[in-house]
N, C-alpha and C positions, 0 to 999 in steps of 0.2 A: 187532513185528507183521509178517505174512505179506504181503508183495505182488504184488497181482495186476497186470500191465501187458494192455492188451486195443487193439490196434490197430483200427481202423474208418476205413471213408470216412464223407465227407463231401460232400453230406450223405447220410445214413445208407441204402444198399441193404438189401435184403431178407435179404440175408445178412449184412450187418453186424451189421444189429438181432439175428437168431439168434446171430449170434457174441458180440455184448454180452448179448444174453441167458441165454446160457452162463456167463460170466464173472460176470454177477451172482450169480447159483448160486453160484459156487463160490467167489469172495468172501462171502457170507452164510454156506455152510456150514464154511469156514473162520477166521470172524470176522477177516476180511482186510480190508487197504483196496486201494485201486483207483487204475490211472492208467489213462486214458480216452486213447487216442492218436491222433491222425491227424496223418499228413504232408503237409503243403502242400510241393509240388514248384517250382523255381524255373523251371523250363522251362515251365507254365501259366501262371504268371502273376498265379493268381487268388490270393487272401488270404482265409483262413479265420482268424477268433478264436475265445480259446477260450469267451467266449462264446456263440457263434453253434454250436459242441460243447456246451456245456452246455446250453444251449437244446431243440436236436434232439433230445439223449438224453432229458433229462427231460418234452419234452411226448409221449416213446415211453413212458419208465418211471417218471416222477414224480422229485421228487428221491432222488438215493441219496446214503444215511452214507459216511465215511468216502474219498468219490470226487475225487480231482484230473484235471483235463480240462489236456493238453497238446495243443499245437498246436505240431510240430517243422517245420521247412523243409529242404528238401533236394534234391537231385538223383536219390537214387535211394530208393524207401522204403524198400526192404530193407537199406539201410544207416541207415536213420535211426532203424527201428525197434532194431535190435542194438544202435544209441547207447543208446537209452533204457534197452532193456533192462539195459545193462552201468550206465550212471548211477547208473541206480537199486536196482542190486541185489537184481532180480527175485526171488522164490521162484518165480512160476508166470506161464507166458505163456498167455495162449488167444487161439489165431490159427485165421480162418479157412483150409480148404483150400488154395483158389485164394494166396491169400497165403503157405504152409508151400510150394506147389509151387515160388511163383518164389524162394523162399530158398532151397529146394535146389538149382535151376538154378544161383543164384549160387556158390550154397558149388562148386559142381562147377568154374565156372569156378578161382573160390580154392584150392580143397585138394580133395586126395585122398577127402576125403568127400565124400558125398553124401547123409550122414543128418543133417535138421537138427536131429531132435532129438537122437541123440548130440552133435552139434556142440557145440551150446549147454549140454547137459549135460557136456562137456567140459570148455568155457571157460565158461561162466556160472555153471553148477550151478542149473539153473533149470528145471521141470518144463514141458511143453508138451503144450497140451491144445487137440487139432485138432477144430473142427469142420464137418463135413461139410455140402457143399454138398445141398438139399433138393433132389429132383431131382419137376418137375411132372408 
C-alpha cells in the first residue's frame, strides 16, 4: 500500500491544517494510508501525545481511514522528519513550504544540493508535494 508521511505542528496552524488537508486528498485519491507527524523538540520541553495529534486532527477533519498519528522527539525537525521518512519507507511526502525551505537550507549545509526534492528523491525515492503558503 502507498504511503503518505505529512509533517504538521502542533497544535495545528492554519497552514498545517491546509497542508493536512492536501495530504488527505492525495491519500484518498491514492487509496493510500497516512502518517500524521509532528516533532516535539527537546529544547522546548513541552510533550505532545499522539493522542492529543489525533484529537486536533480529527475535531478539524473527523476521523480518517487508514491514519497513524506519530509523535517523534528531537532536536532538529528536519532531521527527525527524514528519520520517519526513511523508517517508513515513504512513497509520498506533502510538506508544507515554510518547512521544504528549512530542509533545503539544511541539505545546503550537508551536500552540495540544494534541491530537496531531488535529494530525497535520490536517497528515498519518495515523491514530495509542497504546499504553498496562502498568502492574506
Amino acid at each position: 500500500m502507498t504511503l503518505v508521511v505529512v509533517p504538521v505542528r502542533y497544535p495545528l496552524t492554519k497552514h498545517s491544517r491546509k497542508t493536512l488537508e492536501r495530504a488527505i486528498e492525495v491519500a484518498r485519491d491514492r487509496d493510500a494510508a497516512m502518517t500524521i507527524l509532528h516533532v516535539d523538540l527537546y529544547q522546548n520541553g513541552k510533550k505532545v501525545t499522539r493522542i492529543d495529534l489525533k484529537n486536533a486532527v480529527e475535531r478539524t477533519f473527523g476521523p480518517l481511514e487508514n491514519a497513524r498519528y506519530v509523535v517523534r522527539t528531537g532536536f532538529l525537525v528536519e532531521e527527525s522528519i527524514l528519520d520517519e521518512v526513511a523508517a517508513e519507507d515513504a512513497d509520498i511526502v506533502v510538506i508544507g513550504s515554510e518547512r521544504a525551505s528549512r530542509l533545503r537550507r539544511l541539505f545546503r549545509r550537508f551536500t552540495n544540493n540544494p534541491d530537496i526534492e531531488a535529494f530525497l528523491r535520490d536517497h528515498l525515492e519518495c515523491e514530495i508535494i509542497t504546499v504553498e503558503r496562502q498568502r492574506a
